[in-house]
N, C-alpha and C positions, 0 to 999 in steps of 0.2 A: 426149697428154701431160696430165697431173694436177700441178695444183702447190695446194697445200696453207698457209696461215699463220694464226696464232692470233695475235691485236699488243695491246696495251694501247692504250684511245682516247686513242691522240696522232695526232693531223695528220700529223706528221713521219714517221710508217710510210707513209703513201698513196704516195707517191715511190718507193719499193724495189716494192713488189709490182705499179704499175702499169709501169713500168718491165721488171719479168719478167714480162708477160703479155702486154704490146707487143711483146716479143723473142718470147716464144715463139709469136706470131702471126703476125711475120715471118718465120720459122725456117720455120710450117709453109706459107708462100706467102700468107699474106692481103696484100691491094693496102696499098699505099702511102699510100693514103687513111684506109682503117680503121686500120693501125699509129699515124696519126699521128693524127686527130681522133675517129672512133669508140670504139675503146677505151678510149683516156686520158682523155678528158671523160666520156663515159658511168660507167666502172669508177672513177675521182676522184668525181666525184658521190654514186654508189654508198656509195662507204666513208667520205668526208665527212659523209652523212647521219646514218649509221650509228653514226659517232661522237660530232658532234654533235646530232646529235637523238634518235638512238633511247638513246644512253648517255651521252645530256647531257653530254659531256665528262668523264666522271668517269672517272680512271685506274686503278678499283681493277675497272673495270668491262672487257670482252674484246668482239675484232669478233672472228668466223672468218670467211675467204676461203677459198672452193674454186673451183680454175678446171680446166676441162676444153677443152682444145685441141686439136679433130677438126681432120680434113682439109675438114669440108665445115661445121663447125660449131662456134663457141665459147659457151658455156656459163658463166656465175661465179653463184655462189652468192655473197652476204653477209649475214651474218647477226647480228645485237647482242642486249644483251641489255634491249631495249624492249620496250615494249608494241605498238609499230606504229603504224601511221596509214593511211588509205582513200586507197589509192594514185589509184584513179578520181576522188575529191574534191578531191584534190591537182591531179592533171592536170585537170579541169574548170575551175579556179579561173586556168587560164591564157588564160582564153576573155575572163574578166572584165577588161574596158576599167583597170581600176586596178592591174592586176595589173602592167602596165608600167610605173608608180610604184613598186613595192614592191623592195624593197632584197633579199628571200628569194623562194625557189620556183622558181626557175630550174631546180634540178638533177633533178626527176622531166620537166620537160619536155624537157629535154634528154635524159634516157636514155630514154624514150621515141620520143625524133625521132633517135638515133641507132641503136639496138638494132633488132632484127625484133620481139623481145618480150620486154616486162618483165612480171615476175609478182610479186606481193607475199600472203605469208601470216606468219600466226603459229602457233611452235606452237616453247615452249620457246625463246621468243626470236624475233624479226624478222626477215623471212627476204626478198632482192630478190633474184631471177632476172635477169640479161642473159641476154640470146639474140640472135647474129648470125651469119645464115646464111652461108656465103662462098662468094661469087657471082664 
């Protein structure tokens, strides 16, 4: 299954699209566990970022979401229209003893401690990869 959306960076879209990606994850048999904390934390993170950081919150500005729901594999693209950030510098930075203090940065460590693999490139816009195998 492919489910597709184009949202203006408001917060208030995250809820509808993870929402139907949680269902169509359950639909295709993923555990009880991934419906409920892997996807929805990881994919919120994901498009949180997206909208405030890679498109600063500015509403004139667009996330796409592409998600691909295999039987043995889920797949979401999101993409802004930022410049990006070093996804490895980000995750490194959660190593650092201060990092526990810090009020941001939570959300690449978490879709990386939930997902099998995250991927991040540029090219015409900011582009994260989830990827989680279904086990």
């Amino acid at each position: 299954m492919r489910l597709e959306w184009r949202i203006a960076s408001d917060v208030r879209e995250i809820e509808t699209i993870v929402a139907e990606v949680t269902t169509a994850c359950a639909n295709a048999g993923y555990s009880q566990r991934v419906c409920r904390l892997n996807v929805p934390v990881a994919l919120t993170e994901a498009i949180a970022n997206a909208i405030m950081r890679g498109n600063g919150g500015d509403a004139s500005r667009s996330v796409r979401v592409c998600a691909v729901v295999g039987e043995d594999m889920l797949c979401v693209e999101v993409t802004d229209e930022g410049a990006g950030f070093d996804a490895e510098r980000a995750r490194a930075m959660c190593e650092d003893p201060e990092w526990l203090e810090r009020e941001d940065g939570r959300g690449v460590f978490l879709m990386y401690a939930l997902m099998d693999k995250v991927e991040t490139w540029c090219d015409a816009g900011h582009t994260v990869r989830l990827v989680l195998r279904r086990t």
